[in-house]
Each structure stands twice: as C-alpha cells, then as structure tokens.
Phi, psi and omega in degrees: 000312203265005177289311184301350180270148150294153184281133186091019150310121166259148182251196183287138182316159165322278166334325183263334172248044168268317187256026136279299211268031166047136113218155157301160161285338157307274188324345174278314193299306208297311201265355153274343163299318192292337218245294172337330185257352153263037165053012172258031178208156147183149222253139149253111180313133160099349181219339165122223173265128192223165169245157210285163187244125188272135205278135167331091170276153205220132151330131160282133174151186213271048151281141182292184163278326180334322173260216237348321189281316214318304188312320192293011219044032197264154160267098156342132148168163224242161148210140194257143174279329170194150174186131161186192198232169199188125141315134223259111179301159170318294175331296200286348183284276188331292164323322190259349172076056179209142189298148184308137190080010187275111185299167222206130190260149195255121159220160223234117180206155175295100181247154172222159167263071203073018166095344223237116172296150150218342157219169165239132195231169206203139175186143200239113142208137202321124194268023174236031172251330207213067163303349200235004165311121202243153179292335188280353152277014209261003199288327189262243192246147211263327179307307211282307166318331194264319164305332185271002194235299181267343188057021184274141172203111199299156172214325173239156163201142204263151176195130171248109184254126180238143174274120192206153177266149180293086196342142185293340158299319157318291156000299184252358167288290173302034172010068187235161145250184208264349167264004182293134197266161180209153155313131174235113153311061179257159216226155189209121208243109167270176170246174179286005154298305204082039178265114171256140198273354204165120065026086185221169174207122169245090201288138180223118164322102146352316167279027217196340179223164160218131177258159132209156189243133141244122174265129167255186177265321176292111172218152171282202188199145158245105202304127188095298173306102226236148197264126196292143190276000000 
C-alpha cells in the first residue's frame, strides 16, 4: 500500500485502516511502527501519519533543482521571497567580475518539490546579463530562462558545502525545527567564456537532499572565480 502512495500522502486513521485491513489496531500501530523506523512513514504530531519523502539525491554538477525533482518524479516549483534590484557591494563586484556600483538583481526564492519546501536559495546576477527579467519568470528553473532568453548557459561551477543549522526564520519557511540539520550550498556559476553569470547560496533541508560527487581526473574550471565565503 504504502509503495503506491506519493510521498507527503497523509494516510487514513488508525482506526479506518483497521477496518479496511479486518485487522486490530494493536497489530496495525505495530506495523506502522516497523515501516516509521524504516523511514517510509512518518508520524507528525498532532497532524498524523504521512508517507516519507525520500531524500533528493542530487549529483554535484550543473543540474538545475528543477531536473533533480523531475528525475525523482516530483513537480518543481517555486515561490519568490524577494526579487529587486540593488548596486553591487565590494564583496559582490569582486564575486561577479562586474565594475563597482553595477545593479545586480538580488532574488530570494522558495523551492518546492511535490508541494514539500525543500530549499530557499539566494542568487546574484548581474541585471545587464538578464534586463527584462521579471519576477514572474522566476516560478520554474532560472537556468532554463536564462538559456531560452539570454543565451546564458552555465558550463562551469565552483560550489562549496558545509553542514548547518538553520535560522529560525529559515525554520519556519521550510517547515522544519532548529535541530533539524540542513546543507548550505555557495555556489559561483561561469559560462563557457569563464565568464561569471551568477552567485548563489542555498539551504537545502537535510532530511530532504543528498549530495554526491564522482572525481575523476578531468574537471571543470573557473577563471577566476572564487566560491564567496
């Protein structure tokens, strides 16, 4: 039963699915316990039983999150938090390769998965790389807009991950609590120029992503480019 649910399925009570499955309730609570400690159930107080969403394994390399749910079979998508414009701080010159005071769009977004927040991401890009960009492009994946618009097409990337807890304001966009641990992303995006397009830092829930990397000897590179501390 519970392989055939989508994951964030809430199920029916204890009590309705004793008696579709004739069974006791003792003995059903026993076999929601075994499948909760083998991580395909989990129980939210106060609200019931759901099934667990198994976490996004995600490559290191240039896939948006947009392809990372899809492969899981999840639907993308977004909700922005912020999008404005801003003149670009010393820090951010430097990071962007772009002359000082050069406006810069600041955007702030919600990513979700099957309706399930799974990160909030932050990203810096140059507003004369991307002019007529709108908040309203921002619902799907921002790489495909900037390829399908801009001819921007990320090719190399530098990304630094560290393990972290979130702020309670994070908290509570990702409907987590503060011991839940989660992945911090910063990420410095080139083109096939070693031109860089773009600056992010991104929180990713922990129960909810898996990174992995395979190293070889052939890797890409970025002139220049340094991943912001």
């Amino acid at each position: 039963m519970v392989s055939e649910l989508r994951a964030g399925t809430r199920l029916p009570s204890e009590r309705d699915l004793a008696t579709e499955w004739a069974v006791a309730r003792m003995t059903l609570r026993a076999a929601i316990d075994v499948l909760v400690s083998e991580g395909l159930l989990e129980r939210r107080h106060g609200s019931g039983t759901y099934v667990a969403f198994s976490p996004v394994l995600r490559m290191l390399g240039l896939t948006s999150f947009s392809q990372d749910m899809r492969s899981r079979g999840l639907v993308p998508s977004s909700r922005v938090l912020e999008f404005r414009t801003f003149e670009a701080n010393h820090t951010l010159t430097e990071q962007l390769q772009i002359p000082a005071g050069s406006p810069v769009f600041a955007i702030t977004r919600l990513r979700l998965g099957g309706g399930e927040p799974m990160a909030i991401e932050n990203v810096r890009i140059p507003v004369a790389y991307a002019p007529r960009l709108r908040a309203t492009d921002l619902e799907g994946s921002l790489y495909e807009v900037l390829a399908a618009r801009y001819k921007i097409v990320a090719s190399a990337a530098s990304v630094l991950i560290e393990p972290t807890l979130a702020d309670e304001r994070s908290c509570a966009i990702l409907n987590i609590d503060g011991r839940q641990a989660c992945l911090r992303l910063r990420m410095v995006d080139a083109d096939r120029t070693g031109r860089v397009v773009m600056v992010a830092t991104c929180l990713y829930r922990g129960d909810r992503y898996q990174l992995r990397a395979e190293v070889t000897d052939n890797h890409a590179t970025l002139n220049r480019a340094q991943v912001p501390s």
